[in-house]
C-alpha positions as CSV (number, residue, x, y, z in Angstrom):
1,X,0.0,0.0,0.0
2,X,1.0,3.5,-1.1
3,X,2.5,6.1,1.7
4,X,2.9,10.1,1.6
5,X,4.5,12.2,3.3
6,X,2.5,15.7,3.4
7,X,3.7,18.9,4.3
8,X,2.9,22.3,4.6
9,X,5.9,24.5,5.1
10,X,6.0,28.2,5.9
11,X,9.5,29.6,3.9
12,X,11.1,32.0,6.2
13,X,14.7,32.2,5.1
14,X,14.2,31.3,0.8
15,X,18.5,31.3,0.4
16,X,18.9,28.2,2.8
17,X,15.0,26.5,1.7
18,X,16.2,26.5,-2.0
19,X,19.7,24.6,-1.0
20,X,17.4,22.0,1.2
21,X,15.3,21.8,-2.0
22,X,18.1,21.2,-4.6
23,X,19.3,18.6,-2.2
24,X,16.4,16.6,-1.2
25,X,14.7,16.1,-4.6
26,X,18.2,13.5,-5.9
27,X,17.6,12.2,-2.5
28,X,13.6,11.5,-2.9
29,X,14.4,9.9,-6.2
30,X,17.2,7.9,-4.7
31,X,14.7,6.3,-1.8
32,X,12.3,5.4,-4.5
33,X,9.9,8.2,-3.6
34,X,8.1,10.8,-6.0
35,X,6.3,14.4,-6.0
36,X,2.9,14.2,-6.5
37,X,2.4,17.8,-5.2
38,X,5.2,20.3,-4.6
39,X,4.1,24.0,-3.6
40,X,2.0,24.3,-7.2
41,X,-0.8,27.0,-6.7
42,X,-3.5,26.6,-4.2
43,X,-7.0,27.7,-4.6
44,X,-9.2,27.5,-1.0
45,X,-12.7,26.4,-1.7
46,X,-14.0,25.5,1.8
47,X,-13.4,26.2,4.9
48,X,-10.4,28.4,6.7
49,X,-7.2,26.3,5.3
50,X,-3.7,27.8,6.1
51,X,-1.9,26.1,3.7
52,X,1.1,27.7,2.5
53,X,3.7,25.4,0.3
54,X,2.3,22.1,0.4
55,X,4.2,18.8,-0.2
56,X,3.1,15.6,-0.7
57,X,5.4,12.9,-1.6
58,X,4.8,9.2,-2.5
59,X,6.5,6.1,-1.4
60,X,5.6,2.4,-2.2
61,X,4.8,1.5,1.3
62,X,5.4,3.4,5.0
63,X,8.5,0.9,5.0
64,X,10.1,3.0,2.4
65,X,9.1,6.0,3.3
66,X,10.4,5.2,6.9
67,X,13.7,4.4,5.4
68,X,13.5,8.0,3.5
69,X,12.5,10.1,6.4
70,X,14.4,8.2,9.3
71,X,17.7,7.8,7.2
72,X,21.2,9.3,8.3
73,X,21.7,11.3,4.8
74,X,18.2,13.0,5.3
75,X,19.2,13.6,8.9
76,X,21.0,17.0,8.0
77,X,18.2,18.1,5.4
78,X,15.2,17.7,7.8
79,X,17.9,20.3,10.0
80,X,18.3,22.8,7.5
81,X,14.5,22.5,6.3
82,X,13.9,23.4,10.1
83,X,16.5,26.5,9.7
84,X,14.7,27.7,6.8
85,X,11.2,27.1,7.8
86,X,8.5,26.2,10.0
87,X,5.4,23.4,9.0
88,X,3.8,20.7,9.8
89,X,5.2,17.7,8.3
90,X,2.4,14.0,8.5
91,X,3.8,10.2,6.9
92,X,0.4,9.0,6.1
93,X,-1.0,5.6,5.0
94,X,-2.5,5.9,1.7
95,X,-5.5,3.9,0.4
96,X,-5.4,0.5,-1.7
97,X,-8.9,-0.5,-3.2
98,X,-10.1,-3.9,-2.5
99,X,-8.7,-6.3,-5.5
């Protein structure tokens, strides 16, 4: 079954956000995980969301996506992500239809 990581990330320092993203999308690739959305435009139709840069990444299972997000190379990423922003940051369970 699929995972995602989702995110919603506030930018507060763009220099250091645009070296963690020109280093973390080889690395993505490299754990076998994909963008399905990465901060495209975002249109509020209901409700009072506070989205701001939203991320959502997929993985083939939470397995992988563990060995992505708990891994010693992303280690210093997920540090310099902090420096240059704040967010929420989910690793969810995605859905698989009955076969």
């Amino acid at each position: 079954m699929p995972a995602y990581l989702i995110a919603n990330i506030h930018v507060t320092d763009a220099e250091k956000f645009a070296a963690y993203r020109a280093q973390v999308a080889p690395m993505i690739a490299r754990f076998g995980g994909r963008y399905i959305v990465r901060g495209g435009e975002l249109t509020v139709v209901e409700g009072d969301v506070t989205l701001d840069r939203l991320v959502i990444l997929e993985f083939a299972d939470m397995a992988a996506l563990r060995r992505f997000y708990d891994s010693a190379d992303y280690a210093p990423l997920i540090r310099l992500r902090q420096a240059a922003s704040t967010g929420e940051v989910a690793l969810v369970e995605g859905y698989a239809p009955p076969a």
